[in-house]
N, C-alpha and C positions, 0 to 999 in steps of 0.2 A: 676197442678191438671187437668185430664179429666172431662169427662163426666159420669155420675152413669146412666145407662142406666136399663132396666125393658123388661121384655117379662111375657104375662100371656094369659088370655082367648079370649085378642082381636086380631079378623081375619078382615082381608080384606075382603067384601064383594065378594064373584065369581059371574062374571055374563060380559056379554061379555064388557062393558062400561067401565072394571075395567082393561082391561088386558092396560099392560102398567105403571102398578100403579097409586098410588096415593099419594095426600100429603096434607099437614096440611089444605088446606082449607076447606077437604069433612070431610063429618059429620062423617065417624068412626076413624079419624084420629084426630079431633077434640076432642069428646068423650074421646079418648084415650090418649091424649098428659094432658087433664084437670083431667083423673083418675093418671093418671100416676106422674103428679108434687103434687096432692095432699098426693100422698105415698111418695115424697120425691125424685123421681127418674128429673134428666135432661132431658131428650126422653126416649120414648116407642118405642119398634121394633114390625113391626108389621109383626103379622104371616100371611101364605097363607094358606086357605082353610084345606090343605093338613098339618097344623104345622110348613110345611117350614119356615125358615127365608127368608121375603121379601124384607121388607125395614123400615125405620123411618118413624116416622110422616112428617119431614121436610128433610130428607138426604138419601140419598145411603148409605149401610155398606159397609164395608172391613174388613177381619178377615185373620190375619197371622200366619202360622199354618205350622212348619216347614220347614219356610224360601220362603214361598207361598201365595200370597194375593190372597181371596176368596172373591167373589160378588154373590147375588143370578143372578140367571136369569130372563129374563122377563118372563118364562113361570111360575116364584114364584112368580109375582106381583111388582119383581121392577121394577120403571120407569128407563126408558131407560134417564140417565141425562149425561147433557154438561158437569157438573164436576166431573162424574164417566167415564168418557169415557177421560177426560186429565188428569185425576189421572192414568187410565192403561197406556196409551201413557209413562206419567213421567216414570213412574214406570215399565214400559218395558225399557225407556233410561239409566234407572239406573241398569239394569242388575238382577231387581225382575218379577218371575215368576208372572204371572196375569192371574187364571181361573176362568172362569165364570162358577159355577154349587151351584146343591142344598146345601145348609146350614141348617143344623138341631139343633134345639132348643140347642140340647145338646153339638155341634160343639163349641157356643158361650162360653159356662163353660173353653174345653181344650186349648181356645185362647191361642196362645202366645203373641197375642198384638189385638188388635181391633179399629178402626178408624170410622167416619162417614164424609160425604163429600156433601159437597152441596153449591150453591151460598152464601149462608150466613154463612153456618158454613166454609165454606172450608175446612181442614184438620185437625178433629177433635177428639185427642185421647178417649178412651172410659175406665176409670179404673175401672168399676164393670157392672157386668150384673148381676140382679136378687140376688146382695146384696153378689156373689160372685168375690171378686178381680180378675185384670187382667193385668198383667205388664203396665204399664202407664205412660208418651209414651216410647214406643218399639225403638231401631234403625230403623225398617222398618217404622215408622206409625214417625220419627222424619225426614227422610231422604224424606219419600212423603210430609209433613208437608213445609219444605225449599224449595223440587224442586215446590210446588206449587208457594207458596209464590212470590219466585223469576220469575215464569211467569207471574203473572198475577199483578206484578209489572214492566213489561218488560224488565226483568234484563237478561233473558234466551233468548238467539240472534234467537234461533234454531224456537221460537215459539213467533217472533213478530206478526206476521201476525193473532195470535189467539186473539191479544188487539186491543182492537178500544179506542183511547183517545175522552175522552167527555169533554166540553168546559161550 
């Protein structure tokens, strides 16, 4: 079972303090993650100023879409994150296409798979947005799911160097 995710009238604040994004601690991600689980929804995705898709309250998206993982950009308000940045790496290893550009509300609807990713979620299938299904998990959003996995259990030789063992 994924995650039932939500997009509606909440925006990221614009305003120079925000570029980079945000996440669950600030108050409109906050706001929005407590409307959002009261409708029912797992995470809220939050839109840029502009309706863009930015990011979650807690996670970076990814949306697969004709054999092509899509991330918004910073200039849509997502934060630039450590685990969106070794999710393209895997996922460049593994022979999938990885572009960073705008996402539109409505892009999320013709998903052919959708993911969210972050320290705590790591690799986190998404099967509905806005109460519309979404293949769940996808071969692409199950094969980023393992190569995660298996790095940051230091299973993957290629990327020890990215694990620091804590005692």
């Amino acid at each position: 079972m994924g995650t039932t995710a939500g997009t509606g009238r909440d925006r990221l604040p614009q305003h120079p303090g925000q570029l980079g994004g945000v996440y669950l601690g600030t108050p409109p991600n906050r706001r929005s993650k407590k409307r959002y689980d009261k409708a029912g929804y797992d995470e809220a995705i939050m839109l840029a100023p502009n309706g863009l898709v930015a990011e979650c309250t807690g996670e970076n998206i990814f949306v697969a879409r004709h054999g092509k993982l899509l991330t918004p950009p910073l200039s849509a308000g997502a934060l630039e994150g450590i685990t969106q940045s070794t999710v393209g790496a895997l996922a460049n290893d593994l022979g999938f296409e990885v572009k960073v550009d705008n996402i539109a509300r409505s892009d999320l609807y013709i998903a052919d798979e959708a993911f969210v990713c972050g320290t705590a979620a790591e690799v986190s299938s998404i099967n509905s947005i806005d109460d519309r299904d979404i293949p769940c998990p996808g071969p692409m959003t199950l094969a980023m799911s393992e190569a995660y996995l298996a790095t940051v259990r230091r299973e993957n030789p290629k990327y020890l160097d990215w694990c620091e063992l804590t005692v």
